[in-house]
N, CA, C and O atoms as CSV, one atom per row, in Angstrom:
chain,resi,resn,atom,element,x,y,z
A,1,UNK,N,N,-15.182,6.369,-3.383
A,1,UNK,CA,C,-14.156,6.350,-2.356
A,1,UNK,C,C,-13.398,5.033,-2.439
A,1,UNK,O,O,-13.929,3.923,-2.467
A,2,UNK,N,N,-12.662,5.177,-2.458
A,2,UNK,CA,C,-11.191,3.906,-2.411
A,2,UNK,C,C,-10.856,3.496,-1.364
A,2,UNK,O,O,-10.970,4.350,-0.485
A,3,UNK,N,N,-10.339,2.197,-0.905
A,3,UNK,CA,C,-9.480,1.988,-0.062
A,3,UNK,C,C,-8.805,1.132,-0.105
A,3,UNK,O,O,-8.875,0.416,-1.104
A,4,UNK,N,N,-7.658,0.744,1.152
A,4,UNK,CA,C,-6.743,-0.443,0.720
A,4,UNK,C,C,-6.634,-1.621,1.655
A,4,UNK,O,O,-6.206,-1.414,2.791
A,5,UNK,N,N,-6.978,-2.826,1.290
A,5,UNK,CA,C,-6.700,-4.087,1.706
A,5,UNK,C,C,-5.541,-4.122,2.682
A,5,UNK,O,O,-4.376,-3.880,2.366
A,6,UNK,N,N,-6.089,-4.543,4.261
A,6,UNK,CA,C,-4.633,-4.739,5.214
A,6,UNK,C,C,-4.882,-5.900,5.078
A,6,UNK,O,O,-5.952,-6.242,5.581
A,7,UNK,N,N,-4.106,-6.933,4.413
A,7,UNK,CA,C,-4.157,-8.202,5.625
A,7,UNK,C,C,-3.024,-8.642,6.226
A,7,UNK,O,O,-1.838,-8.665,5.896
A,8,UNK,N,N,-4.000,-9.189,7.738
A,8,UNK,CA,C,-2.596,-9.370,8.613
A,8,UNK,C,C,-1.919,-10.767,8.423
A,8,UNK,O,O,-2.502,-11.812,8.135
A,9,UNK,N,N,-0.334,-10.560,8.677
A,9,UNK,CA,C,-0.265,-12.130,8.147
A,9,UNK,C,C,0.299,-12.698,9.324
A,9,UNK,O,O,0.473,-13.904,9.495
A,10,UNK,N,N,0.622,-11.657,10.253
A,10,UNK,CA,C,1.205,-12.476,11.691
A,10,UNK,C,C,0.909,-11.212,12.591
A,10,UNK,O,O,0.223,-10.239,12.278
A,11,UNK,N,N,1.621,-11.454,13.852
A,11,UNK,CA,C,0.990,-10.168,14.927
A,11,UNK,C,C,1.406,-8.754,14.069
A,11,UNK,O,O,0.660,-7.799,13.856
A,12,UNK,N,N,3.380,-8.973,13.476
A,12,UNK,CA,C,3.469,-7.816,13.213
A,12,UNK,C,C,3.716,-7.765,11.653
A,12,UNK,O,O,4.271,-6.719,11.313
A,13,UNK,N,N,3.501,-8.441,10.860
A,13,UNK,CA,C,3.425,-8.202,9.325
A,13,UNK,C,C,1.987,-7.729,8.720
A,13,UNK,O,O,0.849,-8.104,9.005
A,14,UNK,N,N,2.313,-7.063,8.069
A,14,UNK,CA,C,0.787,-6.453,7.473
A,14,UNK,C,C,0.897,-6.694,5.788
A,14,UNK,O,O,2.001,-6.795,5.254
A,15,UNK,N,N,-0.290,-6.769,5.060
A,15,UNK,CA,C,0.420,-6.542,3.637
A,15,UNK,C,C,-0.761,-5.720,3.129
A,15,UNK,O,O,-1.897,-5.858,3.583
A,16,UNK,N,N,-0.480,-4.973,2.295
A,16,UNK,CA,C,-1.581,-3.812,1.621
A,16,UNK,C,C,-1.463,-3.996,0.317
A,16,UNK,O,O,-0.457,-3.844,-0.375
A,17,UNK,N,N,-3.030,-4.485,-0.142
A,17,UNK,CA,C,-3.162,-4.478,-1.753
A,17,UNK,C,C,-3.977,-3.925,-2.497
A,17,UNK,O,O,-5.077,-4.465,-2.378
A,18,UNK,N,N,-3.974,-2.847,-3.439
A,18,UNK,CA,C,-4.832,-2.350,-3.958
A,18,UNK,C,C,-4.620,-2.036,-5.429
A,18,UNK,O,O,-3.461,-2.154,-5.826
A,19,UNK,N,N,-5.837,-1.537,-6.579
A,19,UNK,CA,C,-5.201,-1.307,-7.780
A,19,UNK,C,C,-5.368,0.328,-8.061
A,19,UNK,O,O,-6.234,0.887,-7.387
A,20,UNK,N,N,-4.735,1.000,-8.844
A,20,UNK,CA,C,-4.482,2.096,-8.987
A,20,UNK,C,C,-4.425,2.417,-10.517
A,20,UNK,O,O,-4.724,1.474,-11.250
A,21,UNK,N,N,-4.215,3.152,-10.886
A,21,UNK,CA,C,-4.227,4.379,-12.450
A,21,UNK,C,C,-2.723,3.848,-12.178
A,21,UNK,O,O,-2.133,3.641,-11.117
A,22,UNK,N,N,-2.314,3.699,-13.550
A,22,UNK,CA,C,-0.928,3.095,-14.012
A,22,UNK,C,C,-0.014,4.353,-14.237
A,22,UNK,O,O,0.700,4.611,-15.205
A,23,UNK,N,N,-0.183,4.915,-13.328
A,23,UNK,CA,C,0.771,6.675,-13.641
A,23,UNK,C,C,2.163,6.500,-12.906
A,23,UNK,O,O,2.075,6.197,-11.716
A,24,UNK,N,N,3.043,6.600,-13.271
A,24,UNK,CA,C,4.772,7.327,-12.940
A,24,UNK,C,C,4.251,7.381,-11.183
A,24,UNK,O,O,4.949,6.739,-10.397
A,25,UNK,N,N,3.594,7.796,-10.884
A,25,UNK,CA,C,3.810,8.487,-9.213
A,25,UNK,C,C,2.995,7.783,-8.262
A,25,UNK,O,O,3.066,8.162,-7.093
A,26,UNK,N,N,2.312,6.926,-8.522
A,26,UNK,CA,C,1.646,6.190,-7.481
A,26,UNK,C,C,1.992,5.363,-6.869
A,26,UNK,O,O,1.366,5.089,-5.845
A,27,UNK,N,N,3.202,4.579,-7.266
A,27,UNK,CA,C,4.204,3.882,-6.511
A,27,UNK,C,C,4.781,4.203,-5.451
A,27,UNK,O,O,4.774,3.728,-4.315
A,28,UNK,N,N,5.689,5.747,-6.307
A,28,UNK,CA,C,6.267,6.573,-5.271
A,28,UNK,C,C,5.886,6.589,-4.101
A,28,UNK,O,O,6.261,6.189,-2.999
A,29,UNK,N,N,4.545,7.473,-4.839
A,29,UNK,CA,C,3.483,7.767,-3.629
A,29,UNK,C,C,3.510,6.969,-2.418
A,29,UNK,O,O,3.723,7.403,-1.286
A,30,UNK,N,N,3.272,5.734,-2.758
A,30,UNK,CA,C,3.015,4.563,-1.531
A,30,UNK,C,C,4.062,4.628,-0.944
A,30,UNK,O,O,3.925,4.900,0.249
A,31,UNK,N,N,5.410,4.445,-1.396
A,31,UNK,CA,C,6.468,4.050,-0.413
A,31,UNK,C,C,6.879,5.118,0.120
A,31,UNK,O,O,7.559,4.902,1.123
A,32,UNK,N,N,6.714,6.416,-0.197
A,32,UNK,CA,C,7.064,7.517,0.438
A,32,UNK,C,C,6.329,7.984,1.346
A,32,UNK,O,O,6.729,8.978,1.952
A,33,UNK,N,N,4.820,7.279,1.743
A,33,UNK,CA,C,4.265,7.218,2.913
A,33,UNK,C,C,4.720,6.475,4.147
A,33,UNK,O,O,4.434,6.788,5.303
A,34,UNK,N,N,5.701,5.123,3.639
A,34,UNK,CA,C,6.342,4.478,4.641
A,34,UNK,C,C,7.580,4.738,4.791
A,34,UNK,O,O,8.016,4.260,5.839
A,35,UNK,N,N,8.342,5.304,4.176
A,35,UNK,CA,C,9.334,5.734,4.267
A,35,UNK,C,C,9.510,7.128,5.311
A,35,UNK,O,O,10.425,7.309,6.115
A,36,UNK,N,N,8.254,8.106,5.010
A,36,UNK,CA,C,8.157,9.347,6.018
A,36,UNK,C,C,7.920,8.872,8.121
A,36,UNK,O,O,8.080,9.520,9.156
A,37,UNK,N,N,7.507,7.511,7.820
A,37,UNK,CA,C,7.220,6.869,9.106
A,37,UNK,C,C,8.815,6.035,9.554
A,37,UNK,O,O,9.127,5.959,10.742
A,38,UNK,N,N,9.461,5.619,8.771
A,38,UNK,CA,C,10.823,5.086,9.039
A,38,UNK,C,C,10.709,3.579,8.598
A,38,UNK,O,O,11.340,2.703,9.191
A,39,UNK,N,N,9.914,3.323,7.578
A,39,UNK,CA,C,9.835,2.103,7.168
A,39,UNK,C,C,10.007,2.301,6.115
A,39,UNK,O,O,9.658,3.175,5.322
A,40,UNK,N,N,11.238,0.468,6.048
A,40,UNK,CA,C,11.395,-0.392,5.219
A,40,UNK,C,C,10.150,-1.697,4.860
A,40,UNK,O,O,9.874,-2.560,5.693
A,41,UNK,N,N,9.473,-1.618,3.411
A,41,UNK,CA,C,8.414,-2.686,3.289
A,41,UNK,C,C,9.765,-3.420,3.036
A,41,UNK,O,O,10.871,-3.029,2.661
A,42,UNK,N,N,9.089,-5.018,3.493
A,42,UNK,CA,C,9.773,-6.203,3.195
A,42,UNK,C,C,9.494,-6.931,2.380
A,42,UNK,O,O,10.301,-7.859,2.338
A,43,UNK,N,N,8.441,-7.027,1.400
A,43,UNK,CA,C,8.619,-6.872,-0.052
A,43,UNK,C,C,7.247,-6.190,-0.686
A,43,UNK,O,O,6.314,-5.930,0.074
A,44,UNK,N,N,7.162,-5.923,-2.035
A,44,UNK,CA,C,6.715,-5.041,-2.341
A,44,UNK,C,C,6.705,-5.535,-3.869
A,44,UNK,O,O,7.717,-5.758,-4.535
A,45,UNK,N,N,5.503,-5.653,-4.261
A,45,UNK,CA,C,5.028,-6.545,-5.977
A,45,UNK,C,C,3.712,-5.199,-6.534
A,45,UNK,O,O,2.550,-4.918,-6.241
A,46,UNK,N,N,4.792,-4.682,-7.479
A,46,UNK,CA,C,3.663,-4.096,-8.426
A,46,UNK,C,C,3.512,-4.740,-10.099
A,46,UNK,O,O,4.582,-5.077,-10.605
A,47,UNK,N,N,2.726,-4.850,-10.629
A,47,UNK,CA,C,2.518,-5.528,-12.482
A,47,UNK,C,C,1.204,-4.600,-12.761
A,47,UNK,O,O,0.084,-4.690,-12.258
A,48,UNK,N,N,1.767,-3.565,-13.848
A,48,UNK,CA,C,0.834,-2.924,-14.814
A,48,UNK,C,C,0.610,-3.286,-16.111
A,48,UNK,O,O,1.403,-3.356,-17.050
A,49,UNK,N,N,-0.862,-3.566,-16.041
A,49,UNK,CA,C,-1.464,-4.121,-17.132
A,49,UNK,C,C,-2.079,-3.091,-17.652
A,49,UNK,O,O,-2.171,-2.154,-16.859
A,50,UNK,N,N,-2.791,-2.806,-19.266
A,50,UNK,CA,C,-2.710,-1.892,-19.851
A,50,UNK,C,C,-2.915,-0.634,-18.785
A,50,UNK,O,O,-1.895,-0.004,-18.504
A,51,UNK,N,N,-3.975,-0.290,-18.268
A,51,UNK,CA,C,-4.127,1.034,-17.432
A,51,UNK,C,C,-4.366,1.182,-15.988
A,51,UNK,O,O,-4.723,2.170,-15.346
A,52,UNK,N,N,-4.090,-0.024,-15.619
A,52,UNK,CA,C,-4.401,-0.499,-14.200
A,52,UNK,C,C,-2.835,-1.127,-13.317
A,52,UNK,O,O,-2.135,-1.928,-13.936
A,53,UNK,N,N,-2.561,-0.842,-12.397
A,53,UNK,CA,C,-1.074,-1.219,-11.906
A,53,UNK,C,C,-2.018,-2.005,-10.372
A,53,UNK,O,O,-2.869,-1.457,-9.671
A,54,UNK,N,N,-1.477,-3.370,-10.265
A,54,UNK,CA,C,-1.706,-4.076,-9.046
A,54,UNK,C,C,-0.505,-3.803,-7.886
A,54,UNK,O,O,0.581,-4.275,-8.223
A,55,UNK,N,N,-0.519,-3.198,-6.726
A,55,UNK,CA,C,0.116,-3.193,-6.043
A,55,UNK,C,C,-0.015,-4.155,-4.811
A,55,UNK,O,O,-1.134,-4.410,-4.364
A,56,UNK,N,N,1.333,-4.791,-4.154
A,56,UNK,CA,C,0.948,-5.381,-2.903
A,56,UNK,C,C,2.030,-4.672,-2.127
A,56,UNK,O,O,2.934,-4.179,-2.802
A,57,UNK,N,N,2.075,-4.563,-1.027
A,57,UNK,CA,C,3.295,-4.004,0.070
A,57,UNK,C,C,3.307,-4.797,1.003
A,57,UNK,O,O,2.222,-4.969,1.557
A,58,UNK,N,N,4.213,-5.379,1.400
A,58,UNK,CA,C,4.530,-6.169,2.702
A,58,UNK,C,C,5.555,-5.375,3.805
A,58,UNK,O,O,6.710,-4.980,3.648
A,59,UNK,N,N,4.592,-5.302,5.061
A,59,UNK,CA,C,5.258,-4.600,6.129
A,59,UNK,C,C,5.766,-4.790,7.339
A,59,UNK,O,O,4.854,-4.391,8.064
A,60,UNK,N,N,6.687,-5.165,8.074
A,60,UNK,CA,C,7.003,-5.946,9.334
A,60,UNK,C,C,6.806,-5.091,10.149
A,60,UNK,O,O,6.731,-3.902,9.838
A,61,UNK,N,N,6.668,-5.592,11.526
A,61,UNK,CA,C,6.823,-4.290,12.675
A,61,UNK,C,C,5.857,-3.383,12.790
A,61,UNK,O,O,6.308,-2.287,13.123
A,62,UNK,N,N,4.948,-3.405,12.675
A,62,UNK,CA,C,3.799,-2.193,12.679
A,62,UNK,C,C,2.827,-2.393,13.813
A,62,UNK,O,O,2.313,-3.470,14.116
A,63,UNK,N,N,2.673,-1.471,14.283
A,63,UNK,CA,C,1.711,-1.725,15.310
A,63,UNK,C,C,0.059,-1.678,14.859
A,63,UNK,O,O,-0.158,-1.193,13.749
A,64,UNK,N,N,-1.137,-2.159,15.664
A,64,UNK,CA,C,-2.429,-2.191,14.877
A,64,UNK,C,C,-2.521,-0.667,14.596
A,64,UNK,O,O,-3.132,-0.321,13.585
A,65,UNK,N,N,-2.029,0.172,15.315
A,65,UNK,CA,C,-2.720,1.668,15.131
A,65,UNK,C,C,-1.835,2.306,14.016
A,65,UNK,O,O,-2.275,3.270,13.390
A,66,UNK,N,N,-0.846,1.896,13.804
A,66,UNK,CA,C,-0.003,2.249,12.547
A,66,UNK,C,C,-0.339,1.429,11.494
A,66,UNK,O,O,-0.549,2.202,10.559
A,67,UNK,N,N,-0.488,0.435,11.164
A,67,UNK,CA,C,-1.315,-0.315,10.386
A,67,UNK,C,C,-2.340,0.387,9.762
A,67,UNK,O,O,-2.279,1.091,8.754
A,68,UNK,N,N,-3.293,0.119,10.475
A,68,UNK,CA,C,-4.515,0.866,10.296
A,68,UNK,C,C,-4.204,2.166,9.597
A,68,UNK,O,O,-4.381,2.231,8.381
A,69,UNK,N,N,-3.731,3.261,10.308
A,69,UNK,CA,C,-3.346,4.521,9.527
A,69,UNK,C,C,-2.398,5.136,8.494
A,69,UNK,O,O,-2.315,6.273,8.028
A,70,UNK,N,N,-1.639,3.890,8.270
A,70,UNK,CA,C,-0.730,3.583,6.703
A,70,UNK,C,C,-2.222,2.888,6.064
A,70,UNK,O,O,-2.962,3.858,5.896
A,71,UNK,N,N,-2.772,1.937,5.749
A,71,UNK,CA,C,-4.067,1.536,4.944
A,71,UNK,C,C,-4.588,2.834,4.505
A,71,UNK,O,O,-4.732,3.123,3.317
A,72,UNK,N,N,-4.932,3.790,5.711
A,72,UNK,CA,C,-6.248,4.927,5.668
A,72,UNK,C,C,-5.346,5.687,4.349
A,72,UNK,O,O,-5.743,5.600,3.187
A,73,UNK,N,N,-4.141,6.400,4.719
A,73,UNK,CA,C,-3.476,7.207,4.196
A,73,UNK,C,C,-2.994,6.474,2.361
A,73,UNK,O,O,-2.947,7.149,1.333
A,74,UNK,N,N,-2.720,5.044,2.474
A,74,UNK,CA,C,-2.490,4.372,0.924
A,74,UNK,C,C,-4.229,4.975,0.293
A,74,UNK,O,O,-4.184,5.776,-0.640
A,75,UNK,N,N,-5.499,4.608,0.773
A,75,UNK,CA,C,-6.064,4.881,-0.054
A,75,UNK,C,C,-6.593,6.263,-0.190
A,75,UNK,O,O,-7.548,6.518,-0.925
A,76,UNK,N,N,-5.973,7.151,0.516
A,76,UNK,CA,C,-5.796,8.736,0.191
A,76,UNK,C,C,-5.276,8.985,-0.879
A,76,UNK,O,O,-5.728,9.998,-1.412
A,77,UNK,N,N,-4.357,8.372,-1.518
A,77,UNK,CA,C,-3.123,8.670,-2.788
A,77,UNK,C,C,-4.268,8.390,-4.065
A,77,UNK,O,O,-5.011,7.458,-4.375
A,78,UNK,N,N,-3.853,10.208,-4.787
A,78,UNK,CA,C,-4.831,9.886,-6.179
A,78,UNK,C,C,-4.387,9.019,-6.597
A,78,UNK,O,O,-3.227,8.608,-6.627
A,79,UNK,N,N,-5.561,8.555,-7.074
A,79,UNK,CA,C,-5.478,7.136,-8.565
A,79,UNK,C,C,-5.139,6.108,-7.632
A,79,UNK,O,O,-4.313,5.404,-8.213
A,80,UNK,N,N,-5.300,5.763,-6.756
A,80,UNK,CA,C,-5.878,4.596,-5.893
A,80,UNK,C,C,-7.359,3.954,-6.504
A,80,UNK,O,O,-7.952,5.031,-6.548
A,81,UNK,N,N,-7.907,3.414,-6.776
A,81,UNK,CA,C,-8.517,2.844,-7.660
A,81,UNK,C,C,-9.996,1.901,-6.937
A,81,UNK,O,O,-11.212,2.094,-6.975
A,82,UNK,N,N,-9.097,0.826,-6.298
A,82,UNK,CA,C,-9.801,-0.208,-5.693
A,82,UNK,C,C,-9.354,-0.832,-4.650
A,82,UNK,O,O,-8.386,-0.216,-4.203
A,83,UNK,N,N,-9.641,-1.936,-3.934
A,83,UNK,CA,C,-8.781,-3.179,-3.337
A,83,UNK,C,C,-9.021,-4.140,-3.774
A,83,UNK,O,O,-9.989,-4.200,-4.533
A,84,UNK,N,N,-8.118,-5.513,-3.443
A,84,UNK,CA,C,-8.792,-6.325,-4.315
A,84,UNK,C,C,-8.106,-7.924,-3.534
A,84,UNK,O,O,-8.431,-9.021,-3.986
């Protein structure tokens, strides 16, 4: 079972980091989970190394209970991997 790293960096910034299977759609994946909620991440660092892609997401505005359930739902997405 997988999951993904929240850390908080102020009341309302969150950042989520985890590593994943270096596939075409797992990116997507992520931002189209915040995007279906009405979020813009405020920045957002992925680097794939041979078969492994490091993702971080930075998120403003989130409340703890949305927080929390964007994390739950990032490490739902196949090929979510680890946190780290």
């Amino acid at each position: 079972m997988s999951a993904v790293f929240a850390l908080k960096r102020s009341n309302s910034t969150v950042r989520y980091c985890f590593e994943a299977d270096a596939e075409p759609a797992v990116l997507s994946r992520a931002l189209e989970l915040l995007a279906k909620r009405g979020l813009v991440p405020a920045r957002v660092f992925a680097q794939s190394v041979d078969d492994l892609l490091s993702v971080e997401i930075e998120v403003e505005g989130l409340s703890p209970d949305t927080a929390e359930h964007v994390g739950l739902c990032l490490g739902q997405i196949v090929g979510v991997r680890q946190t780290f």
